[in-house]
PANU-278220 format. One record per residue (C-alpha): x, y negated, z negated. Coordinates in steps of 0.2 Angstrom, whole numbers, plus 5000, padded with zeros to 4 digits. Layout:
XYZ;...
//
This chain:
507440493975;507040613988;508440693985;508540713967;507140823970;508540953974;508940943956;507241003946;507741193942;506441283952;506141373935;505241233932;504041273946;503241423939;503141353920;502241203927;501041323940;500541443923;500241293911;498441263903;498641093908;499740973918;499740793914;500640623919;500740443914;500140313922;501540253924;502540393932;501140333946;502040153945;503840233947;503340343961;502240163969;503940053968;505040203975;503940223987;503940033992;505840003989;506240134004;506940253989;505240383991;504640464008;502740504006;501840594018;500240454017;500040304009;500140293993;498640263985;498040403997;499340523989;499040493974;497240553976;497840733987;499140763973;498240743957;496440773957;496540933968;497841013958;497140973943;498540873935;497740743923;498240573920;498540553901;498040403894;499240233887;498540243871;499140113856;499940263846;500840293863;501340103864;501940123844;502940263847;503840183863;504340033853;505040143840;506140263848;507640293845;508740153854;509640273869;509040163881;507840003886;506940073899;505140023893;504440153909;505440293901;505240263883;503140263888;503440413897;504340503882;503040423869;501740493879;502540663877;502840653861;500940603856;500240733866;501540863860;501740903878;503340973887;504240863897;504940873914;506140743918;508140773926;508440603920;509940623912;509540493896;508040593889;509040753886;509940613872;508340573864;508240673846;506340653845;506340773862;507340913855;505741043854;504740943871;505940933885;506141053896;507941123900;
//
């Protein structure tokens, strides 16, 4: 995972730094928990302790897991069954939010067409 880093266009960087708000969903905190714990993610504390020095002090946000965002999971298009990435993309799509992601199965998702960033 570390490395994939390499691959989030450093445009990105500055859209992100000038938005009103930054958000995440919960579970993005989940992915980067288990990638942490499977060896896949190097974290400079632990991560419970991360998580507090990376989102409160820069003022990302957690979105919450509503049930509209649960709805609109279940009833994306079928690209994938992911159900982590499809909360992800729900939770974009309710909040009309842009998306960051360099997974490669969300550019294929119609319903981000307008949201994800390229």
């Amino acid at each position: 995972m570390n490395r994939e880093l390499d691959q989030f266009p450093t445009s990105w960087l500055e859209i992100i730094e000038t938005a009103n708000q930054v958000g995440i969903s919960p579970v993005s905190c989940y992915e980067v928990a288990l990638a942490q714990q499977r060896g896949r993610l190097l974290l400079p504390s632990p991560v419970n302790q991360w998580f507090q020095e990376a989102l409160s002090p820069s003022g990302i946000s957690l979105l919450p897991l509503t049930p509209a965002i649960a709805s609109c999971a279940v009833n994306l298009s079928p690209i994938h069954r992911d159900p982590f990435d499809r909360i992800i993309i729900a939770t974009a799509i309710e909040h009309q939010a842009k998306l960051a992601s360099i997974d490669g199965f969300f550019c294929q998702y119609p319903e981000l067409a307008t949201l994800l960033m390229v």
